[in-house]
N, C-alpha and C positions, 0 to 999 in steps of 0.2 A: 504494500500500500504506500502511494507516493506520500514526502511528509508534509503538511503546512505551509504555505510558502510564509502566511500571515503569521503562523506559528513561528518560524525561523526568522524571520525580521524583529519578531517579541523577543526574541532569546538572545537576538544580536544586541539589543539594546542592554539583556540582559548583564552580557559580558562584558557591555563596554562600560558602562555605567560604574555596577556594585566593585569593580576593580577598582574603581575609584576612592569608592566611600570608605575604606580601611585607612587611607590615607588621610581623609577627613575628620575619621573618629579620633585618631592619633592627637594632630590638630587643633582639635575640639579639645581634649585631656590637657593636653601639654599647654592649652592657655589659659588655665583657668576655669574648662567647667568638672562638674562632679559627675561621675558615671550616669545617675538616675535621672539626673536633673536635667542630663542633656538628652536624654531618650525622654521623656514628658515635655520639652521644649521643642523637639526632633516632631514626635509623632501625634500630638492632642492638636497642633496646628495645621499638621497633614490630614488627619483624617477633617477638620472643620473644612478646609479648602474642596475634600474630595466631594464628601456628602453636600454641600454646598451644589458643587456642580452637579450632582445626580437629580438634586430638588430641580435645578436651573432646566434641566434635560425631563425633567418628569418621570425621573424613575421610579420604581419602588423604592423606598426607603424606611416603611412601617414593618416592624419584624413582628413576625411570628415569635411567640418567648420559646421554640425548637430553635428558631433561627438565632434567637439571642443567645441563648446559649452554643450554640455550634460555634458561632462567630468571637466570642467571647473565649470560649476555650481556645479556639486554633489562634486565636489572635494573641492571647497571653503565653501559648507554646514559641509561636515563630516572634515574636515581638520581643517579650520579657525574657522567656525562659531563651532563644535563638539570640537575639540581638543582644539583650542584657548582660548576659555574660561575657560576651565579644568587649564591652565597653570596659569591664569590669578586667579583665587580663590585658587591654591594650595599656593597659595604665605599668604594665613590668615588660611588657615584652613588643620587637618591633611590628608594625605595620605588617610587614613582611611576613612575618611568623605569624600570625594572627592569621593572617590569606591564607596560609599552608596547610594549619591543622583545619580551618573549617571545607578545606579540600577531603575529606572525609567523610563529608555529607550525601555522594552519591552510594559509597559504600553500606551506611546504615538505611538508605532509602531501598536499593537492591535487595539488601536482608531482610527487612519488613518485609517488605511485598513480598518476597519468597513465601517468609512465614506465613504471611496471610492469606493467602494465592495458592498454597503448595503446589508452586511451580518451578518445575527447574529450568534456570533462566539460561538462554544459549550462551553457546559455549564462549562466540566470541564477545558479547557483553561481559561474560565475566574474566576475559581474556584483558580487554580494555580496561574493566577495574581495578586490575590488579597490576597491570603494570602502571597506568598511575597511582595508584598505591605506590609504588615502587618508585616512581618519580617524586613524588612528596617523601617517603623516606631518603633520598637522595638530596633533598630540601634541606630537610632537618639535620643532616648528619652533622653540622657544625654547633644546632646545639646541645647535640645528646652529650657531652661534655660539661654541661655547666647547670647544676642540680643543685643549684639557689633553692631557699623555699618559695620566692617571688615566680621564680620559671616554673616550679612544682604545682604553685597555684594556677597559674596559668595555664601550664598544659592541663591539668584536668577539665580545669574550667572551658578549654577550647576542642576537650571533649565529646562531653557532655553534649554544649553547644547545638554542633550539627545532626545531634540525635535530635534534642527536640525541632530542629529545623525540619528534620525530614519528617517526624512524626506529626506534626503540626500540618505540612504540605500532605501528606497522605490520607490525614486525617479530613480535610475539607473536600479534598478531589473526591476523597469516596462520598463524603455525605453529597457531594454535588447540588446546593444550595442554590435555587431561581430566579438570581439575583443577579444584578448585572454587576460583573466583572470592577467597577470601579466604587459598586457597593459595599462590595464583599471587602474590598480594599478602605475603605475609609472608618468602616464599622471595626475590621479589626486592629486597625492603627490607632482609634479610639482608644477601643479596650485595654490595647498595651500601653499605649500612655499613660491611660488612669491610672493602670497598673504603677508602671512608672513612679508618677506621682507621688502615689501612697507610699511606696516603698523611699523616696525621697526625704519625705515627710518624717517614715518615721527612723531615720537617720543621721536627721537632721543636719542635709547636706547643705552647704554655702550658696545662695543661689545670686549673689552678686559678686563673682570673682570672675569669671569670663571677659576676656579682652575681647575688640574689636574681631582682631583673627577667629578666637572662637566662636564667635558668634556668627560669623562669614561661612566656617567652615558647618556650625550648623545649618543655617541658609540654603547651602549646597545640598546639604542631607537631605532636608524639605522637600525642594523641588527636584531633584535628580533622584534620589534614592527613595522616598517615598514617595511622591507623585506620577512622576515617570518611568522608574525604572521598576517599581514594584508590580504599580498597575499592567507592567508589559509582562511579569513574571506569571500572575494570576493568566493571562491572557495563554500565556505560553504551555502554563500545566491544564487549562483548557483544552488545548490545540495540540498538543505533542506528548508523545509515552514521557513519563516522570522520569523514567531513567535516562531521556536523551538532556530533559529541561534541567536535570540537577549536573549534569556536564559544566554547567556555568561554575560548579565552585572548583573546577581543576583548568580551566581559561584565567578566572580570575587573580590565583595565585601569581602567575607568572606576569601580567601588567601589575598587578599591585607591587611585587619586588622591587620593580621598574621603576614606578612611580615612587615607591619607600627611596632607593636610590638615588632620584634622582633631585629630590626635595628636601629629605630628612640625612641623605647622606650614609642611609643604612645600609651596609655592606654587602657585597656580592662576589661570590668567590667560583671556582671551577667546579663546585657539588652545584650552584647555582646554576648554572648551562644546562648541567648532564639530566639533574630533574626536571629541569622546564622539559627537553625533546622530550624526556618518557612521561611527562604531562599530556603534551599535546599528541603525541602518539597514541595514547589513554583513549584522548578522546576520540581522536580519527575514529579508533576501531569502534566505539559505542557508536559513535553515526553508521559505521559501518552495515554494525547489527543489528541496528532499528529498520533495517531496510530489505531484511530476513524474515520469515517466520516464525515464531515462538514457538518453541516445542513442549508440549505441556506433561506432565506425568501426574495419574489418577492419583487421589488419596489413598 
């Protein structure tokens, strides 16, 4: 079955985009704001913007309380539990590394769906995931070396992460919600904000320390990462197999480096090369083998 074309232009923006916003988040930390306070400043204004234009468009926008709660949960999984944490470890580790482990996320999406599917997924998908697997351990190998308990928090916490990313995008694909695409996006951008918020609140983070920079590089989040590029992600796990659409977090890895490089002066060494090819190798083959048959096996 041919894939998307509308689908692969969503997925383009995809990668072009969130490559970015690891560099943003950093940004954001390093001038001033506090982890929570800049995800409640990031997403409660995103989602006002979105739902705004949904009213403006006449969309639905009165939920069912199934809907409110679907929306509520997947949005406090991919939002708080997904993003939150990411903001929470860029505060010890580079921009860079931060891209690398949430390159993990196509892997725990793969293993769900196995499980929940009892399917055995072809050969060359899981051929593709594993040598990028192997191109992110090629990433990191510079800092399996330095077992700070700052990096130790980090790596768990980058995790964890792209679990609940994946379980949060699986969990909404499957309820398949009748809502338009930019609904679904503003409701759950809400929810994690609030979320946000309250966890803010009760931490009792600084919320007047953020310089001009920071508040720019929030700015940036806004509109590119939650307006634009998220709305293009919803669109994307609409329109295309989840395993091709979660491709994005082993793309992203390798401009974020770039971008950490080439801003922050975050280092890049010959492990740096060798993981990107068997990154983008990775993915070749997943496009490869979306373009295959599934082969299924009975329960």
């Amino acid at each position: 079955m041919p894939l998307s074309r509308a689908g692969l232009f969503h997925l383009l923006v995809v990668y072009l985009v969130w490559s970015s916003t690891y560099l943003a988040f950093k940004l954001g930390l390093i001038n001033g704001f506090e982890p929570f306070w800049m995800g409640a400043t990031r997403f409660i204004p995103a989602s006002l913007l979105l739902l705004g234009f949904a009213v403006w468009q006449r969309f639905r926008v009165r939920l069912t309380w199934a809907e409110v709660r679907m929306l509520a949960l997947s949005g406090l999984m991919l939002w708080l539990g997904g993003n939150g944490l990411i903001l929470i470890a860029t505060q010890y580790v580079p921009s860079g590394y931060v891209a690398l482990m949430i390159s993990t996320a196509p892997i725990w999406a793969a293993t769900l769906e196995g499980l929940l599917d009892r399917k055995r997924p072809p050969g060359l998908l899981m051929l593709g995931l594993l040598i990028g697997l192997l191109g992110i351990l090629a990433l990191n190998l510079p800092k399996l070396g330095e077992g700070t308990p700052t990096n130790l928090l980090a790596f768990a916490l980058l995790l964890i992460s792209p679990l609940m990313w994946a379980s949060g995008t699986i969990y909404i694909q499957r309820q398949s919600p009748r809502l338009e695409p930019v609904v679904i996006s503003g409701f759950q951008q809400l929810f994690g904000g609030v979320g946000f918020l309250l966890l803010s609140l009760l931490l009792a983070e600084q919320w007047n320390s953020a310089t001009l920079l920071g508040w720019a590089a929030n700015l940036y989040l806004i509109v590119f990462g939650s307006l634009i590029a998220y709305t293009s992600y919803i669109f994307a796990v609409r329109l295309l197999p989840l395993s091709l659409v979660t491709t994005y977090a082993y793309v992203n890895p390798v401009i974020a480096l770039l971008l950490g490089w080439a801003f922050l002066r975050e280092p890049l060494g010959v492990w740096t090369w060798v993981g990107a090819a068997l990154v983008l190798l990775g993915v070749g083959l997943v496009f490869r083998s979306r373009m295959r048959p599934v082969v299924q096996t009975t329960p």
